[in-house]
VEXDREN-2710 file (C-alpha; in Angstrom, 1 decimal):
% VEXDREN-2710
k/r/px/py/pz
1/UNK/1.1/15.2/3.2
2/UNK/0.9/15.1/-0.3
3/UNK/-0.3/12.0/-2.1
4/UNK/0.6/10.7/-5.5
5/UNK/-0.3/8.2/-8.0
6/UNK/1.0/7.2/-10.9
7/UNK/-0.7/5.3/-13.6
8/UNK/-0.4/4.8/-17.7
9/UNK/2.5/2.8/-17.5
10/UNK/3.2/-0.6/-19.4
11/UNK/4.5/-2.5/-22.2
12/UNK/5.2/-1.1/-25.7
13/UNK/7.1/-1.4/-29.1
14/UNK/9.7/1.0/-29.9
15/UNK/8.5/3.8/-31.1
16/UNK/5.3/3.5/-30.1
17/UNK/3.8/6.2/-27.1
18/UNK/2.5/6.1/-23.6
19/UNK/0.4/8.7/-21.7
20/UNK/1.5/8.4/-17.8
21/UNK/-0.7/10.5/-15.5
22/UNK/-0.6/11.1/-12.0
23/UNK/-3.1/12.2/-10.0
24/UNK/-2.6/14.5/-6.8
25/UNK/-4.3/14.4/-3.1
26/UNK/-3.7/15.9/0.1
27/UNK/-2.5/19.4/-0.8
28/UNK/-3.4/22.5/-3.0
29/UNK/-2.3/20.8/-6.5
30/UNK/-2.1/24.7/-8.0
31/UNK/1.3/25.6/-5.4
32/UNK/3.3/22.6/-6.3
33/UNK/5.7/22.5/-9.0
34/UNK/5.8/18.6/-10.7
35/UNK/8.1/16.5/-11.9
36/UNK/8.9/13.1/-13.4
37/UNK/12.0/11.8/-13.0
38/UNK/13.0/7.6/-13.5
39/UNK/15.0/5.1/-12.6
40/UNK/16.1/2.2/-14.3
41/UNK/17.2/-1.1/-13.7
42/UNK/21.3/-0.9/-12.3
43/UNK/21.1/3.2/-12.7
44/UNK/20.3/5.8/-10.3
45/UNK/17.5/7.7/-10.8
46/UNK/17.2/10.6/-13.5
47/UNK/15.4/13.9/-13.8
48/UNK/13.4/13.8/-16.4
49/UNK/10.9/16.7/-17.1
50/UNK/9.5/19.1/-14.7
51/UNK/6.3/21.8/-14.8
52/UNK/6.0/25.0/-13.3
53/UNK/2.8/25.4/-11.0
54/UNK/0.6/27.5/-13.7
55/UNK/2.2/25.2/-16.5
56/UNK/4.0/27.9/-18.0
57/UNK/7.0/26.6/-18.0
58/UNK/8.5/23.5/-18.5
59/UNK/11.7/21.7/-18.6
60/UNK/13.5/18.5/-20.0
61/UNK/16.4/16.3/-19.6
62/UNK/18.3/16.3/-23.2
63/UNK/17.2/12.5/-24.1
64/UNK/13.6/12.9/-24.0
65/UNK/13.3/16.8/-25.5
66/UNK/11.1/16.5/-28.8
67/UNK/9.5/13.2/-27.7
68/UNK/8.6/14.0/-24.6
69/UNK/5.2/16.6/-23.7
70/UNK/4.6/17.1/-19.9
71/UNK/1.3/18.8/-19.3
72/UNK/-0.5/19.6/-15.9
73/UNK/-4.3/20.0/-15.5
74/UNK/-4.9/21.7/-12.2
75/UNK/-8.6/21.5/-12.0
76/UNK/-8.1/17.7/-12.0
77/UNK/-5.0/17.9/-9.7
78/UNK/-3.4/15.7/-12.8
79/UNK/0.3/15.8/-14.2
80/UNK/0.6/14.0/-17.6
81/UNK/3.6/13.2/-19.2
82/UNK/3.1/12.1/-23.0
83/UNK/6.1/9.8/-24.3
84/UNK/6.7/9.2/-28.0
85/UNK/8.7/7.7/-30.3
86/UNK/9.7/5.3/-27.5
87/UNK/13.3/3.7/-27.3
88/UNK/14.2/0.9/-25.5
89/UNK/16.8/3.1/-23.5
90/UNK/13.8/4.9/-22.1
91/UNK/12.8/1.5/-19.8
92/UNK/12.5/2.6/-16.8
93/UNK/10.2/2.8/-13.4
94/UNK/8.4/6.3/-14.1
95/UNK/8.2/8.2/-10.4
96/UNK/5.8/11.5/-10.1
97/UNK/7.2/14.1/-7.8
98/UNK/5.9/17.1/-6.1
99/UNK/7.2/20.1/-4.3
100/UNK/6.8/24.2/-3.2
101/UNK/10.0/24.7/-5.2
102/UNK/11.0/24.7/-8.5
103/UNK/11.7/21.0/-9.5
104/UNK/15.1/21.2/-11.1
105/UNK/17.6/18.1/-12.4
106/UNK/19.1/18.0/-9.1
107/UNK/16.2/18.6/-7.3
108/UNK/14.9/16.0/-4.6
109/UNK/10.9/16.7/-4.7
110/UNK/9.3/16.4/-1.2
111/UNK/6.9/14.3/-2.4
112/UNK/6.9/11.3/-4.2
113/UNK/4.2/8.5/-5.7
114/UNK/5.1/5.0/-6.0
115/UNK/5.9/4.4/-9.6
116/UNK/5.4/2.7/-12.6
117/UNK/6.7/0.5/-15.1
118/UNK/7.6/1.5/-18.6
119/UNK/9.1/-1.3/-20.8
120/UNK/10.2/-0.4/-24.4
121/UNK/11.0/-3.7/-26.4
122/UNK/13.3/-3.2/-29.2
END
């Protein structure tokens, strides 16, 4: 099993920027592809960025690219995803997600950490 948890989340002003990170147990970090995907209140969940497992290459939903970065640190067994610029539309619970495969928009990751809150007030 692979464990993940998610921190960084909280309250902000639009516009303003959060750094979520989520840290990685249980498996070789370095063979799993990460994502973050989230889901807000009354929506089903969306992909939202996703990492390669060398951190090569990286991939966005249209919304967040520009204001979005997602890194990976593989000697910490860390994904980071740095949000700017902030809208209110981007309120959302913030899920990490790992798996062997490439993490695409469809994707459902094997693994999953618990979550947390992002709240953009306007």
């Amino acid at each position: 099993q692979m464990q993940l948890v998610e921190s960084g989340g909280g309250l902000v002003q639009a516009g303003g920027s959060l750094r979520l990170s989520c840290a990685a147990s249980g498996r070789t970090f370095s063979r799993y592809a990460m994502a973050w995907f989230r889901q807000a209140p009354g929506k089903e969940r969306e992909f939202v960025s996703a990492i390669s497992t060398s951190g090569t290459s990286t991939y966005y939903r249209h919304s967040v690219k520009g204001r979005f970065t997602i890194s990976r640190d593989n000697a910490k067994n860390t994904v980071y995803l740095q949000m700017n610029s902030l809208k209110p539309e981007d309120t959302a619970v913030y899920y990490c997600a790992g798996d062997t495969n490439t993490v695409e928009a469809s994707s459902t990751p094997d693994y999953w950490g618990q979550g947390t809150q992002v709240t953009v007030s306007s």
